[in-house]
N, C-alpha and C positions, 0 to 999 in steps of 0.2 A: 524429578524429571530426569530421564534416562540424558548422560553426556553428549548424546549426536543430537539433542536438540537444544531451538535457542529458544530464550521469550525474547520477542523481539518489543524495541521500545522507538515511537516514531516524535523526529525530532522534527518541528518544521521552519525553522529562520535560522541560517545558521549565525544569520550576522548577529545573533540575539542568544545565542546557545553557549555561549562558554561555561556560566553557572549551571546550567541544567545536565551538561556533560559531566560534570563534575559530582554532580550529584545522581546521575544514574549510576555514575563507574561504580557508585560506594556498594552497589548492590549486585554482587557476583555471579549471581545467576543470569544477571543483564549480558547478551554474550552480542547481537546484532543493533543494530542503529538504522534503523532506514531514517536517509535524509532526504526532504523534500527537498527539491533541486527548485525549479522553477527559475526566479528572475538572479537567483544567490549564484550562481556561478556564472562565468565571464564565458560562453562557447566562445571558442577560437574560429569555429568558423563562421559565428555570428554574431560579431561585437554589436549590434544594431540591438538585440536581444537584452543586452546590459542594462540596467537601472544605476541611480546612484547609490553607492551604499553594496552592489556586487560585488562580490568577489573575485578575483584572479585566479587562474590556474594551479598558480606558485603561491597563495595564502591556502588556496584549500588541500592542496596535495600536504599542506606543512599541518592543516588541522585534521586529516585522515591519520598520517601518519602518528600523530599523539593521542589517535583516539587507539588506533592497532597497536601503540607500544600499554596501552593500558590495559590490552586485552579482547578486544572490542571490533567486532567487523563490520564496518559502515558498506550499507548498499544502498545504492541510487533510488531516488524516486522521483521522472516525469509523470504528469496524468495528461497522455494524448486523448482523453473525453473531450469533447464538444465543451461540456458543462463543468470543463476545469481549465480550458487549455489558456488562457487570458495572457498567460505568461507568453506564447507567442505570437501576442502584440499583431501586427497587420496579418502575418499566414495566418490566423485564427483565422479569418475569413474568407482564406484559400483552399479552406478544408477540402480535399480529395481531387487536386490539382496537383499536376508535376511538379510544381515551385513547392507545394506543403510536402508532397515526397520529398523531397529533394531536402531543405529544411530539416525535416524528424530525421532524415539518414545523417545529415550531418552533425544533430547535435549528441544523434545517441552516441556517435563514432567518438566525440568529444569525449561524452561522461564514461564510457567505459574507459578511453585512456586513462583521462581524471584518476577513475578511482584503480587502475593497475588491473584490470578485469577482475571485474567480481564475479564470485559465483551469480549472484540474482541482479536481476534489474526491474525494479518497479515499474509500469507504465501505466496504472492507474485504472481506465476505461469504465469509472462508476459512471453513473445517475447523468448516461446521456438519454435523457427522454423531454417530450415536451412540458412533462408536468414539474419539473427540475428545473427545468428553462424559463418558466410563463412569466417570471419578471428579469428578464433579462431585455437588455435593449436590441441584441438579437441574439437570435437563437437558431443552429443549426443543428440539425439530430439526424444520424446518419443510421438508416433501415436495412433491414434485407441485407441482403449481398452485399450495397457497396458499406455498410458497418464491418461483417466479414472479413472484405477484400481491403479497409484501410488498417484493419485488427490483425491481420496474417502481413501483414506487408511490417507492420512494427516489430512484431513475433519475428520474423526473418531477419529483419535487420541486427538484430538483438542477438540470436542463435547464430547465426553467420559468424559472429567476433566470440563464440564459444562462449557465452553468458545466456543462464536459464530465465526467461521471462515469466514476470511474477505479476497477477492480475487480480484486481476487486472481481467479484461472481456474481453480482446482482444483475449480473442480464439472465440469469438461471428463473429471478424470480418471473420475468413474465415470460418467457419461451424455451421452457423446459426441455422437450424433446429438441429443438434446436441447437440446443447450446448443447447437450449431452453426443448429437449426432456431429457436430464441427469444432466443438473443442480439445486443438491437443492436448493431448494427456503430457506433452512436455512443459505444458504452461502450468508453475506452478496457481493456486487459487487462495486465494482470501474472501470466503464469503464474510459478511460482517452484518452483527445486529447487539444495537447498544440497548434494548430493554431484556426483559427478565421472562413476563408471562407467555410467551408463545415455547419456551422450553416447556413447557409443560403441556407433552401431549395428550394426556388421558385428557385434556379441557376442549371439551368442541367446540368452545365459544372463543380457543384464543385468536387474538388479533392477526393478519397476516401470519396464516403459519408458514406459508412460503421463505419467511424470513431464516427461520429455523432448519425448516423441512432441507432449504439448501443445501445445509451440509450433509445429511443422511442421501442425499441424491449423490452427490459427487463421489461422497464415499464409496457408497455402494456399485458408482460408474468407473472406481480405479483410480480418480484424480488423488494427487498429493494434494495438500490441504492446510496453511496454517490460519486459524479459527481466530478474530478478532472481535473484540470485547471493548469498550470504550466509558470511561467517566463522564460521557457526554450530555445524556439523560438520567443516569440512576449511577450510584456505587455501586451497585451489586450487580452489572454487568459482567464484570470481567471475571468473578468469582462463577458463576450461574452460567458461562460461557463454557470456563475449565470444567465446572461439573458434568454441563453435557456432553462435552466431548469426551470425556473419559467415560462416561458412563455406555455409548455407543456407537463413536469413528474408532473405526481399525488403529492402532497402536502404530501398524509398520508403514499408514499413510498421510499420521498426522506428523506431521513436519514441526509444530509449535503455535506459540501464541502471541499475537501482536496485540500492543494496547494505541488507543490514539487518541490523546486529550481534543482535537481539534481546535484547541485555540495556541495562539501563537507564544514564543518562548520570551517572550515578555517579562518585568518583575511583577509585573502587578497578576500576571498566571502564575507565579512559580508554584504557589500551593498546590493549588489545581494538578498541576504534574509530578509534584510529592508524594498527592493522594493516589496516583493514577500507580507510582513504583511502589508504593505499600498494598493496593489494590493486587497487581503483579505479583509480588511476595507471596499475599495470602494466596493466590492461586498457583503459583509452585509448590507450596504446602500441605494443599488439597491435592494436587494433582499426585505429590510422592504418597500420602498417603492408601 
């Protein structure tokens, strides 16, 4: 893989990540870190936010800093989705009120201090739909415009403190001409699909090719793009990912590849996210090739 890009590897507890850090550094080509943020860091402007077991401003800036002396650029990650935000405790339910503006402005103001501004900032915004939701005890899913107008109003906040905002793209899957007509092209994208057979388009029978088709849409619409891949469902995601990609997104709009175990940095995962940096390797390998 050409130098200006990363594979990126997502870590998600930090209070639970020492060994896993230690074990991605071993792998050099590992150049980004997106950290799930969530209830792990302390906002200063919203201790109320805190759990036990959080961290401080002054522990995480001391474990950023050891992760950058190692080589390593950790970038933020909030998910402002409906069907992720749990981490903000009572404004969850405030959703697209002045108090939840007000709220998301301050704590993104936080995490960018936090991490010294980064170039990117994750905000997440997958799988707000009803059918994500149908067992949840409640559930709010924001449509139309006001999805839009609370999506542009993160984006701003985020770009205002000169950090590029980095977003999941599965709202492509069901309103394609939408998304392609309102989404900036400064937002970078992470479509993401953890199976294998819908890469293969000569198959008219694959599964949701939407899943796939994604990224050849953004492509082809100019967005930047890093393509994610996951040990979630099948090993042979994250490989069947790289191949697509290289086989045909643009070279000068794929930005890299992110993997994401989605279970927690735990001991009783660690394999699981062994497998997921050996999965990663192989697909750097395949990709120079």
């Amino acid at each position: 893989m050409a130098p200006s890009r990363e594979i990126s590897v997502k870590i998600v507890r930090p209070e639970h990540a020492r060994r896993i850090y230690l074990v991605y550094i071993c792998f050099p080509f590992c150049r980004t870190v997106v950290i799930d943020l969530e209830e792990a860091l302390s906002y200063p402007s919203h201790p109320e936010l805190a759990v036990k077991g959080t961290w401080s401003v002054e522990r995480f800036r001391r474990k950023l800093a050891q992760l950058r002396a190692k080589g390593l650029e950790p970038i933020p990650k909030l998910n402002f989705s409906t069907a992720h935000d749990i981490w903000l405790k009572e404004y969850h339910k405030m959703v697209s009120t002045p108090e939840y503006y007000r709220v998301c402005a301050d704590v993104i103001a936080d995490v960018i201090d936090t991490f010294d501004t980064p170039r990117f900032f994750h905000i997440g915004f997958d799988e707000e739909t009803h059918a994500h939701m149908r067992k949840h005890s409640i559930a709010i899913v924001r449509q139309g415009d006001l999805w839009w107008h609370d999506f542009l109003f993160i984006v701003k906040e985020i770009e205002r403190r000169g950090v590029r905002a980095w977003c999941w793209s599965d709202k492509i899957w069901h309103a394609k001409e939408e998304f392609l007509a309102r989404m900036p092209k400064s937002v970078l994208q992470s479509n993401w699909y953890y199976g294998v057979q819908a890469f293969n388009l000569d198959d008219a029978k694959r599964p949701h090719p939407e899943f796939v088709d994604a990224y050849l849409w953004l492509d082809r619409a100019g967005y930047d793009q890093i393509s994610t891949g996951s040990n979630w469902s099948t090993n042979d995601s994250v490989g069947a990912t790289v191949a697509f990609a290289k086989t045909h997104l643009s070279v000068e709009r794929l930005k890299g590849f992110l993997s994401a175990p989605w279970v927690k940095t735990l001991p009783q995962f660690e394999r699981l996210h062994e497998e997921q940096i050996e999965q990663m390797a192989a697909g750097k390998r395949l990709f120079e090739t």
